[in-house]
Backbone as numpy.savetxt, mean C-alpha at the origin, in Angstrom:
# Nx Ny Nz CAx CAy CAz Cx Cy Cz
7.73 11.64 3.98 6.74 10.75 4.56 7.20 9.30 4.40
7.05 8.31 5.21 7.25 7.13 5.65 6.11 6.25 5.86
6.20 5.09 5.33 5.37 4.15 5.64 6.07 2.54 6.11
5.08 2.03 6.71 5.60 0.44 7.46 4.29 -0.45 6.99
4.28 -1.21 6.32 3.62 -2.76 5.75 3.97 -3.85 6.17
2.75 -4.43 6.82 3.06 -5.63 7.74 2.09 -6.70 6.81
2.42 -7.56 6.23 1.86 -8.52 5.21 1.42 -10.03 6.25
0.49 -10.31 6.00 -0.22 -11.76 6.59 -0.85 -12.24 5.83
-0.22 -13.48 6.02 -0.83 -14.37 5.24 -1.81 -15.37 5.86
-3.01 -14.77 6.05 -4.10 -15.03 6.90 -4.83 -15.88 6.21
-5.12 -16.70 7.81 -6.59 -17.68 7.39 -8.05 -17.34 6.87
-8.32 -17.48 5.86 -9.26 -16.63 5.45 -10.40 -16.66 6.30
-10.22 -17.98 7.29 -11.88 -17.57 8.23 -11.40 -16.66 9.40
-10.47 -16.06 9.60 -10.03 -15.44 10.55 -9.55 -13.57 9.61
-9.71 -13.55 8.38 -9.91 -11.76 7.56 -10.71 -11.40 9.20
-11.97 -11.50 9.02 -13.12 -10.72 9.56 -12.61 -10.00 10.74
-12.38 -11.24 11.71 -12.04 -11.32 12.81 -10.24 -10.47 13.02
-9.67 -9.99 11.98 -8.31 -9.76 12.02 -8.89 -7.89 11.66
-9.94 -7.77 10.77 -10.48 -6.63 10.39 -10.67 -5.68 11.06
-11.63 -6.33 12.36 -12.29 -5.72 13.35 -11.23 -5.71 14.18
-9.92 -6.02 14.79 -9.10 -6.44 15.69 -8.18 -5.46 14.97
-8.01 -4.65 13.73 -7.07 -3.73 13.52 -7.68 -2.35 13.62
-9.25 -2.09 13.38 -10.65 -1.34 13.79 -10.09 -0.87 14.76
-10.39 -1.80 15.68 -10.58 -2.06 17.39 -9.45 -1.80 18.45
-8.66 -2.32 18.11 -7.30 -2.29 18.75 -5.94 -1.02 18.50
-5.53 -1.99 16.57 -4.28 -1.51 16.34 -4.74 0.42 16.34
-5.53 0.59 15.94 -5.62 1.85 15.25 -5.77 2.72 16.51
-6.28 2.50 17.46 -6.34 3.03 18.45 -4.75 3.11 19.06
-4.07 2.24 19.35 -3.02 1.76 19.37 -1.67 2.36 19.03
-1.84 3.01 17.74 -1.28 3.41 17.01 -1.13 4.91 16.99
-2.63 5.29 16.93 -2.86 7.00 17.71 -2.12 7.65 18.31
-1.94 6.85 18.83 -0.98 7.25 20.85 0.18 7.18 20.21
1.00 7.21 19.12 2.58 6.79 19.17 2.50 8.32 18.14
3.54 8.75 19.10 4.31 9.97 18.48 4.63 9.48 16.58
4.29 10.83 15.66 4.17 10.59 14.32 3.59 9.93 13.63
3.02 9.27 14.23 2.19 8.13 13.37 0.83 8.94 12.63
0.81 9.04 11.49 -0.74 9.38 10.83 -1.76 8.59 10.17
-1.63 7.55 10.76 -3.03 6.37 10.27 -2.32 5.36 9.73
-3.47 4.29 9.11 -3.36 2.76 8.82 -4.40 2.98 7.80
-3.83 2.07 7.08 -4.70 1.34 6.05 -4.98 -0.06 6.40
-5.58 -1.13 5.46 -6.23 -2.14 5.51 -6.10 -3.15 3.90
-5.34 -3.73 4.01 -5.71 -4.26 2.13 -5.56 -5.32 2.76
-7.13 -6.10 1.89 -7.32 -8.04 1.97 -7.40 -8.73 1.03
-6.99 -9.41 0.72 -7.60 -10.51 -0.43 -7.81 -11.67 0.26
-9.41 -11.83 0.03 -10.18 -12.84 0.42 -9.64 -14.14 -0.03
-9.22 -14.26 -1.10 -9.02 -15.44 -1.74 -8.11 -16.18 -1.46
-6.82 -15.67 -1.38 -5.58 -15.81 -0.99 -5.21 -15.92 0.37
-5.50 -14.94 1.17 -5.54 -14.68 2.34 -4.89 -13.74 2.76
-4.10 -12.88 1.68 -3.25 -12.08 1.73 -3.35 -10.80 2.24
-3.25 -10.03 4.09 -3.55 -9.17 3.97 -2.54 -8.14 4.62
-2.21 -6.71 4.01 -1.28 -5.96 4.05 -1.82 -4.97 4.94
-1.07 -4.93 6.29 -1.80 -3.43 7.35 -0.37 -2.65 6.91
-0.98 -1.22 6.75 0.40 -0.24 6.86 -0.03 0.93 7.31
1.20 1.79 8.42 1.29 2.38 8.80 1.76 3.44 8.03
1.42 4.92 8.36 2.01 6.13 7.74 2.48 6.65 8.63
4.13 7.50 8.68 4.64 8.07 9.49 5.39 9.53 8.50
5.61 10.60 9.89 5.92 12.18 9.64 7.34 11.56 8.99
8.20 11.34 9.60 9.60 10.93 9.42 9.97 9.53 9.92
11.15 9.54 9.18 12.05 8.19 9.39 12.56 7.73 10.84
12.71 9.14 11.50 13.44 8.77 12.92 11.82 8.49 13.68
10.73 8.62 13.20 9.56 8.65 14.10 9.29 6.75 14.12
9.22 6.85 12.20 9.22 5.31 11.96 9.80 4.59 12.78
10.93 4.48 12.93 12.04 3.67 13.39 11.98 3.66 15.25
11.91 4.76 15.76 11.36 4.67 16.81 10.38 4.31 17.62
9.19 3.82 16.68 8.31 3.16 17.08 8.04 1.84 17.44
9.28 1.00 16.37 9.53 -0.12 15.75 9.31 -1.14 17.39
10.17 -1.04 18.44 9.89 -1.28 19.25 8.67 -1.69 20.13
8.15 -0.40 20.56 6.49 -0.05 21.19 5.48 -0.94 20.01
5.59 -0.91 19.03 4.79 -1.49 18.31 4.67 -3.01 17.69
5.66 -3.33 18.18 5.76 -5.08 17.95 4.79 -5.90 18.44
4.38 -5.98 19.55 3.62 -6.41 20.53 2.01 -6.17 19.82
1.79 -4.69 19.33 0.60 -4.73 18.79 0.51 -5.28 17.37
1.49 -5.94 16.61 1.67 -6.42 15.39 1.36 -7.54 15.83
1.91 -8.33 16.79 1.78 -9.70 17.08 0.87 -10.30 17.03
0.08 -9.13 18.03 -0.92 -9.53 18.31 -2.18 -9.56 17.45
-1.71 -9.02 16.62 -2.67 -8.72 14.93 -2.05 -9.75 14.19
-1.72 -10.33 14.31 -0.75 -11.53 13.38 -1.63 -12.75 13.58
-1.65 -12.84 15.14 -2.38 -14.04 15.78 -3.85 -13.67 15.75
-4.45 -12.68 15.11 -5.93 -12.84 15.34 -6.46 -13.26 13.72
-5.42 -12.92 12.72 -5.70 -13.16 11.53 -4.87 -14.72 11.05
-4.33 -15.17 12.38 -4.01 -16.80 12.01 -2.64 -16.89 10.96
-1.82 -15.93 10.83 -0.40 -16.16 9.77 0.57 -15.28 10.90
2.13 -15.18 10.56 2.73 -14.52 10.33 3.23 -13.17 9.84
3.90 -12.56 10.23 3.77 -11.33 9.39 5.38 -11.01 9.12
5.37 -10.36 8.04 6.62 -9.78 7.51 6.44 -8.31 7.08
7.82 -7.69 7.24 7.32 -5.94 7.57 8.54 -5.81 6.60
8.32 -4.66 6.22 8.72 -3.94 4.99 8.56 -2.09 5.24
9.46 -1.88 5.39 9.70 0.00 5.49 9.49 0.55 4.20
9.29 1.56 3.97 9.21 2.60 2.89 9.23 3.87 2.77
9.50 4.27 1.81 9.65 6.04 1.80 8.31 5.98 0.82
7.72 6.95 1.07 6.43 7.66 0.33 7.00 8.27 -0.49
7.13 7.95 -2.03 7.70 9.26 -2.89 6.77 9.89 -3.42
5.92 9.31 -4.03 4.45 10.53 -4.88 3.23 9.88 -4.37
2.50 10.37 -4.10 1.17 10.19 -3.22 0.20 11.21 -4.17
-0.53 10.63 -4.69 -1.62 11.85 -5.45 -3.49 11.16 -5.42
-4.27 11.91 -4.79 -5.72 11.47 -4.36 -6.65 12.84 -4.95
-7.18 11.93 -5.94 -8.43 12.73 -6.99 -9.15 12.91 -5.96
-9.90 12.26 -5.14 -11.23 12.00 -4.14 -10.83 11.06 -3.12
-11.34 11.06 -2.11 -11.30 10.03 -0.80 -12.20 8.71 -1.24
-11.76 7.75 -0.85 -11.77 6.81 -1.02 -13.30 6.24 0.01
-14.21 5.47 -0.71 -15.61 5.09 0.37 -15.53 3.29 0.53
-16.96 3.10 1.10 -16.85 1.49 1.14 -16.43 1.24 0.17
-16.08 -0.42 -0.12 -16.14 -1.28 -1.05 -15.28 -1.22 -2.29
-14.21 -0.02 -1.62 -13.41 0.20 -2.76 -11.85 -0.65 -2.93
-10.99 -0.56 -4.02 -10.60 -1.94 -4.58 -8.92 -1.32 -4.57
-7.78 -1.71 -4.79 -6.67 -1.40 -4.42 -5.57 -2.46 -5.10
-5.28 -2.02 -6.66 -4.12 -2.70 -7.21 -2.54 -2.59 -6.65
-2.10 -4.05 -6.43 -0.76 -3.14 -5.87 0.25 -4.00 -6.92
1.07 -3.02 -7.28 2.24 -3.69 -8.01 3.89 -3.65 -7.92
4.49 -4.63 -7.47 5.52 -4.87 -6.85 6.63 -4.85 -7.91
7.87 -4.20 -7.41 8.98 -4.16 -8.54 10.39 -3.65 -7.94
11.25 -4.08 -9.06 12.55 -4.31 -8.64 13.10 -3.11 -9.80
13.95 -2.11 -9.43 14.07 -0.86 -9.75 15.71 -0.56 -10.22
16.10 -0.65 -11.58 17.89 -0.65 -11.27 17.94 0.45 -10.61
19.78 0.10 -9.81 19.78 1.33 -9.15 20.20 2.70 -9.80
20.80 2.25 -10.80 21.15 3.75 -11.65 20.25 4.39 -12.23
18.94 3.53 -11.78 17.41 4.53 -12.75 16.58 4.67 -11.79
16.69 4.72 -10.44 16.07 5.23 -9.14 15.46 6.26 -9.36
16.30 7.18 -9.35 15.90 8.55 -9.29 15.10 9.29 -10.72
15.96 8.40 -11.67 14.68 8.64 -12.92 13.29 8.30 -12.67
13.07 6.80 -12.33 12.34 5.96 -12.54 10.90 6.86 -11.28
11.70 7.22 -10.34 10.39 8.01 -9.86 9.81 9.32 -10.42
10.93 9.95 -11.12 10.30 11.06 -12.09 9.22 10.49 -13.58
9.84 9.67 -13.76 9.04 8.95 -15.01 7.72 8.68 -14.08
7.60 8.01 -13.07 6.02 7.65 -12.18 5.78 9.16 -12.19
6.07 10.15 -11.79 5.31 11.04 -11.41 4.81 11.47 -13.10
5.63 11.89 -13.54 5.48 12.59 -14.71 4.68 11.75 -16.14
4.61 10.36 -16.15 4.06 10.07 -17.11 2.99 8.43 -17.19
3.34 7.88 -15.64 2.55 6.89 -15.01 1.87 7.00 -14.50
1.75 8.33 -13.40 0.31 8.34 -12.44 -0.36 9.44 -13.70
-0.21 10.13 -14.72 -1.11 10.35 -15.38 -2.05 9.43 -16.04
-1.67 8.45 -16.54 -2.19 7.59 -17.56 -3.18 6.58 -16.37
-3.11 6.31 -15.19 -3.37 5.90 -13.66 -4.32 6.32 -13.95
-4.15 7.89 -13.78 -5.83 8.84 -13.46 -6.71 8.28 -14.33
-6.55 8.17 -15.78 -7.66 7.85 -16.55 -8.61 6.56 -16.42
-7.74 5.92 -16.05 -8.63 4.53 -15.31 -10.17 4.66 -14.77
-10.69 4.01 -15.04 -12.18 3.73 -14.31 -12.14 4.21 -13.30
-12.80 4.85 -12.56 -13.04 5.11 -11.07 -12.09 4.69 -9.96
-11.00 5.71 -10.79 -9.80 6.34 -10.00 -10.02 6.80 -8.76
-9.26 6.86 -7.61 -9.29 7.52 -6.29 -7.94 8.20 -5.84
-6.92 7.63 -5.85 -5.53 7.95 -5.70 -4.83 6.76 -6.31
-3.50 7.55 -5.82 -2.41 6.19 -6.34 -1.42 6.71 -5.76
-0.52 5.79 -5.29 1.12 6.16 -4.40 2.17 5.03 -5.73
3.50 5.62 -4.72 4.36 5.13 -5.17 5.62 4.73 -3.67
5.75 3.69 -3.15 6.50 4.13 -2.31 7.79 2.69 -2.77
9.10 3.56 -2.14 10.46 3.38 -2.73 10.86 2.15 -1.42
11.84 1.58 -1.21 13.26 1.29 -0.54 14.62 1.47 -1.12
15.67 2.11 -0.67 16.54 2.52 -1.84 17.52 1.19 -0.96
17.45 0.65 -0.03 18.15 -0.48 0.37 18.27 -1.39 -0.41
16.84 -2.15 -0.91 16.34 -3.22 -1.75 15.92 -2.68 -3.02
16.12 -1.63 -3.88 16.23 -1.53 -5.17 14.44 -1.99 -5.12
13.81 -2.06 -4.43 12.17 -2.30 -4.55 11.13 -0.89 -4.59
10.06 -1.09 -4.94 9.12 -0.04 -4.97 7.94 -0.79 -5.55
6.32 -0.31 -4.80 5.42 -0.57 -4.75 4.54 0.32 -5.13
3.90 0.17 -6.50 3.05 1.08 -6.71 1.31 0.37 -6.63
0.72 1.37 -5.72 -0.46 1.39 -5.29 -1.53 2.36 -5.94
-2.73 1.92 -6.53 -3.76 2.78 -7.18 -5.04 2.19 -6.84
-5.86 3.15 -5.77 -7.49 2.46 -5.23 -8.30 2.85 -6.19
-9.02 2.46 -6.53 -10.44 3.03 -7.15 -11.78 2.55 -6.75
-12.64 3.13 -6.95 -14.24 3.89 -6.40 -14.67 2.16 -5.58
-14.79 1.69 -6.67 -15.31 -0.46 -6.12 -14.37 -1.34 -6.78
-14.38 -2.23 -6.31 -13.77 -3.68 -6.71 -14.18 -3.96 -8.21
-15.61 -3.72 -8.76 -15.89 -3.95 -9.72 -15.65 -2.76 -10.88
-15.04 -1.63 -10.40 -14.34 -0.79 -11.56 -12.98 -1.34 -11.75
-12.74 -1.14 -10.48 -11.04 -1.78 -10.64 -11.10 -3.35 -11.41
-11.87 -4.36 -11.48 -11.93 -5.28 -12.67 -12.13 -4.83 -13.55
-13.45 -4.15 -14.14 -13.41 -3.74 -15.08 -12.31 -2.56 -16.56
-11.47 -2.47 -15.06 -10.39 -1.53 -15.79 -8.70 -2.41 -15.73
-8.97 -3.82 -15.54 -7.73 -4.42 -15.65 -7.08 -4.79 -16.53
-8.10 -5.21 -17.67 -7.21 -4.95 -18.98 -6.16 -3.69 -19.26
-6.91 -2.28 -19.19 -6.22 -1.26 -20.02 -4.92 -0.99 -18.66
-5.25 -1.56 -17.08 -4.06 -1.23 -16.56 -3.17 -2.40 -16.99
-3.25 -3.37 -17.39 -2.11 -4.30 -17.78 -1.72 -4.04 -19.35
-2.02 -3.40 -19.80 -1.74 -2.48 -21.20 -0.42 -1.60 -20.50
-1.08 -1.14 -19.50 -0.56 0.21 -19.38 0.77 -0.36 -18.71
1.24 -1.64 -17.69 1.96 -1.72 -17.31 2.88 -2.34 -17.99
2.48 -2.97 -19.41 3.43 -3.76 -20.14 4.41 -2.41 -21.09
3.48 -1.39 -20.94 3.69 -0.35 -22.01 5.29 0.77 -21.18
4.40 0.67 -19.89 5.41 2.08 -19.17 6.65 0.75 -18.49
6.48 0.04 -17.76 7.37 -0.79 -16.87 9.36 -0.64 -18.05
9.01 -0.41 -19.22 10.43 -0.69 -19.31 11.26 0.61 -19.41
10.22 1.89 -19.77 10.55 3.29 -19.58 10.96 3.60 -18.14
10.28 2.64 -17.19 10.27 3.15 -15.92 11.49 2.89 -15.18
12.50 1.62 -15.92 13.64 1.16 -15.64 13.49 0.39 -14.76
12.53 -0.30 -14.58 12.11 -1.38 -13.46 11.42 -2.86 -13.88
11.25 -3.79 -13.36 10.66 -4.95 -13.52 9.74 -5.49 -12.77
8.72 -6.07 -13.16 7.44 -6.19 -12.29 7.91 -7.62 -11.30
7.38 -7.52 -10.16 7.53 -9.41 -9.75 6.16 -9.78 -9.22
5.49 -8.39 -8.91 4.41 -9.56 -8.64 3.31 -8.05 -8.08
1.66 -8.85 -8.91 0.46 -7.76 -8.98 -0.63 -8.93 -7.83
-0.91 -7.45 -6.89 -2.69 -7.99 -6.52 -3.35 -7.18 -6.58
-4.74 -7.63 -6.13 -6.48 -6.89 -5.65 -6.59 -7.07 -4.67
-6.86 -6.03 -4.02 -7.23 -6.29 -2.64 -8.34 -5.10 -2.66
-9.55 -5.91 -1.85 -10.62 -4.66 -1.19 -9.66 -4.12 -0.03
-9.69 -2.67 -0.33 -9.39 -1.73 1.04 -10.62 -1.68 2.23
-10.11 -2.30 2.99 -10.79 -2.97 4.41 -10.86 -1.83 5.67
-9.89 -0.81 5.45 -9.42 0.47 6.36 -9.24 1.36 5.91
-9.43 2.56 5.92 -8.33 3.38 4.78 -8.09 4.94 5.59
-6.86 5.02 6.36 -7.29 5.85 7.25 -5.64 6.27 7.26
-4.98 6.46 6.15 -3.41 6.70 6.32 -3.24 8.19 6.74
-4.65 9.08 5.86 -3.80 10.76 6.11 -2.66 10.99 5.83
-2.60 10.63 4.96 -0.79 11.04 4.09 -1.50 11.97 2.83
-0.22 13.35 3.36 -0.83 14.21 2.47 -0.19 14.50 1.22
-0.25 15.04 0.22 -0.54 15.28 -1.39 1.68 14.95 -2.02
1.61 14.19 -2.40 2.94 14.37 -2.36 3.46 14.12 -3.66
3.07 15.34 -4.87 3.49 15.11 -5.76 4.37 16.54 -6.98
């Protein structure tokens, strides 16, 4: 499984209006393209920071789309007032306790992976990071997805509301000071984002 993240750095009076315009448009949009299995939605209000990503069957589906789908990025770029920058990925562990409802909250944490501990470093996530994940406050899922180009990987964990996922940020920044050096990786950079969409259908991949 494959995913595509298109990051904007949006005007925050233009979220709403970029919300309904990925609702409305992209997702429909997106339907229609051979392999594609949904979109998500992550915003941060504050910042303006918001991440649309696509889920795809395979790599040759990804990549083939890249094309046909520019035009509808653009045009999602310009309704949320920024730029966008895209980022490919491989889906390596994907694991969902429960589906995800309104108002729910979405840590993402960004990192730089040596390359000689790649292939560990995702067995260590499966095997001893998304456990300690689950215990969190009002858990929902959590991914892990790779680039083996850029030595990068993004780990993602939603839970139930925005206000569990605060309430549980201490023991996850415990948890990330604790596992990050087992994991053979280095952090560069954590957000919150309310999940605004959540419609990937990417199934159990662990």
């Amino acid at each position: 499984m494959y995913a595509r993240s298109t990051t904007i750095e949006a005007h925050p009076s233009s979220i709403d209006a970029g919300i309904a315009h990925v609702r409305d448009v992209v997702m429909p949009a997106l339907e229609k393209v051979a392999g594609c299995l949904g979109v998500s939605l992550l915003v941060d209000r504050g910042s303006g920071r918001c991440i649309a990503t696509s889920s795809w069957e395979t790599e040759q589906a990804m990549r083939a789309s890249a094309r046909e789908i520019r035009p509808v990025r653009d045009q999602a770029a310009q309704t949320f007032g920024g730029s966008p920058t895209v980022d490919e990925w491989e889906i390596a562990v994907l694991h969902r306790d429960h589906p995800s409802g309104p108002g729910a909250g979405v840590r993402a944490t960004w990192l730089t992976v040596r390359p000689d501990q790649f292939d560990r470093a995702i067995e260590f996530y499966r095997e001893s990071v998304l456990p300690a994940i689950e215990e969190l406050e009002g858990f929902c899922s959590a991914s892990l997805m790779i680039d083996r180009t850029s030595w990068r990987a993004v780990s993602s964990s939603t839970f139930d509301s925005m206000a569990a996922m605060q309430r549980n940020e201490e023991r996850a920044r415990s948890l990330r000071t604790a596992r990050l050096r087992d994991l053979g990786a280095d952090q560069f950079d954590v957000g919150e984002f309310e999940l605004a969409i959540a419609h990937l259908r990417v199934p159990e991949l662990v």
